[in-house]
Each structure stands twice: as structure tokens, then as C-alpha cells.
C-alpha positions as CSV (number, residue, x, y, z in Angstrom):
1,X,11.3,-13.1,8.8
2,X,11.8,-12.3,12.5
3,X,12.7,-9.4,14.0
4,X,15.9,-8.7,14.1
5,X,16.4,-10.4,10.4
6,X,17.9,-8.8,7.2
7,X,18.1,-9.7,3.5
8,X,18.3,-7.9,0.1
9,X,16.5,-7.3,-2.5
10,X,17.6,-7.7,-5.9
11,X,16.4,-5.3,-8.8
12,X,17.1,-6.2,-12.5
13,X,15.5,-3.9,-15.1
14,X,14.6,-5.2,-18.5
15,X,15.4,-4.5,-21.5
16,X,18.9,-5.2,-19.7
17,X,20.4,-2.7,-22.1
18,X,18.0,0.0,-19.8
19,X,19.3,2.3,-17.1
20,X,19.8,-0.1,-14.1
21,X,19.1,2.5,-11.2
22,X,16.0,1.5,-8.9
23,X,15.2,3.2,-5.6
24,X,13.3,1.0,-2.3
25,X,11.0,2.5,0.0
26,X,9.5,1.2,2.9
27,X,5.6,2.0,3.6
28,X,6.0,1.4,7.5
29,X,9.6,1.9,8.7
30,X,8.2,1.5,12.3
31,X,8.4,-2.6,10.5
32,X,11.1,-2.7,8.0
33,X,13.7,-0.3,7.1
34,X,15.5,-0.8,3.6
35,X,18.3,1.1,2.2
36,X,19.5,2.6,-1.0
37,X,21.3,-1.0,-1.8
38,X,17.8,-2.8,-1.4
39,X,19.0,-4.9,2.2
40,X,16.3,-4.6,4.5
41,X,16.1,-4.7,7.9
42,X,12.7,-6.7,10.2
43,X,12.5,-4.0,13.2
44,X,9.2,-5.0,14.5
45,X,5.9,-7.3,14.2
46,X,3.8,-7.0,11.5
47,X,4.4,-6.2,7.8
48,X,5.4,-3.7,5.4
49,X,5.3,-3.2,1.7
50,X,8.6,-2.3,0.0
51,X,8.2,-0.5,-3.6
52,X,10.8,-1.0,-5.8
53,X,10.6,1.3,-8.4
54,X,13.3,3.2,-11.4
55,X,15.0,5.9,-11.0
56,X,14.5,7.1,-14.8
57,X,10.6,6.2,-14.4
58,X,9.1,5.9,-11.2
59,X,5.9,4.8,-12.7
60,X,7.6,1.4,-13.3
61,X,7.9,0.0,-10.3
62,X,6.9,-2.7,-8.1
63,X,6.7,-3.7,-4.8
64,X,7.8,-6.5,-2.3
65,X,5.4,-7.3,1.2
66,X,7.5,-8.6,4.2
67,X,6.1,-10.3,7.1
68,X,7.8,-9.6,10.1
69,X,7.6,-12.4,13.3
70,X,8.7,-12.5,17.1
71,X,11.6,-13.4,17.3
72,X,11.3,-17.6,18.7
């Protein structure tokens, strides 16, 4: 993705019957930024891991790397 670029995340938990609610977190928000509704945001060059994990259980999670480019 290059800088500058923006997508979303989508979370599904299973069983699908289970509480839906996830939260994102960036490890380097000097890279990518990501809100509450899962779009992230490529700020600069480099990469960051996004964790994706429940809001009922946190210990069920997992996460998402982005690789962030110059922009061409």
C-alpha cells in the first residue's frame, strides 16, 4: 500500500452466534493508523502490525502486517 492509502479491515467472529465486537490496534502509528471501524490509514514507509482482537476476550485475537511504500 503506499502512503497516503486507506482500506478496512473486516472482523467476523465465529461461532457467528458470538458477541461480534473486535477492537484494532496499531503497533507503529508513526506507519499506519487504524480506527475503531477497522479502516486504516498508510502514513509512512515501512510496516506495522495491526492486532485484531475481541472485545469479550482479548486473548482471541489476531493480527494483520501492512507494508507501507513511497508513494510512485
Amino acid at each position: 500500500m503506499a502512503v497516503g492509502g486507506k482500506a478496512t479491515i473486516i472482523a467476523t467472529v465465529l461461532p457467528e452466534g458470538g458477541a461480534q465486537e473486535v477492537t484494532f490496534v496499531s503497533a507503529d502509528t508513526s506507519q499506519v493508523t487504524v480506527k475503531a471501524t477497522g479502516e486504516y490509514t498508510a502514513i509512512a514507509e515501512g510496516s506495522s502490525v495491526i492486532t485484531v482482537a475481541t472485545k469479550e476476550d482479548p486473548t482471541i485475537k489476531t493480527t494483520v502486517t501492512v507494508n507501507v511504500t513511497a508513494v510512485s
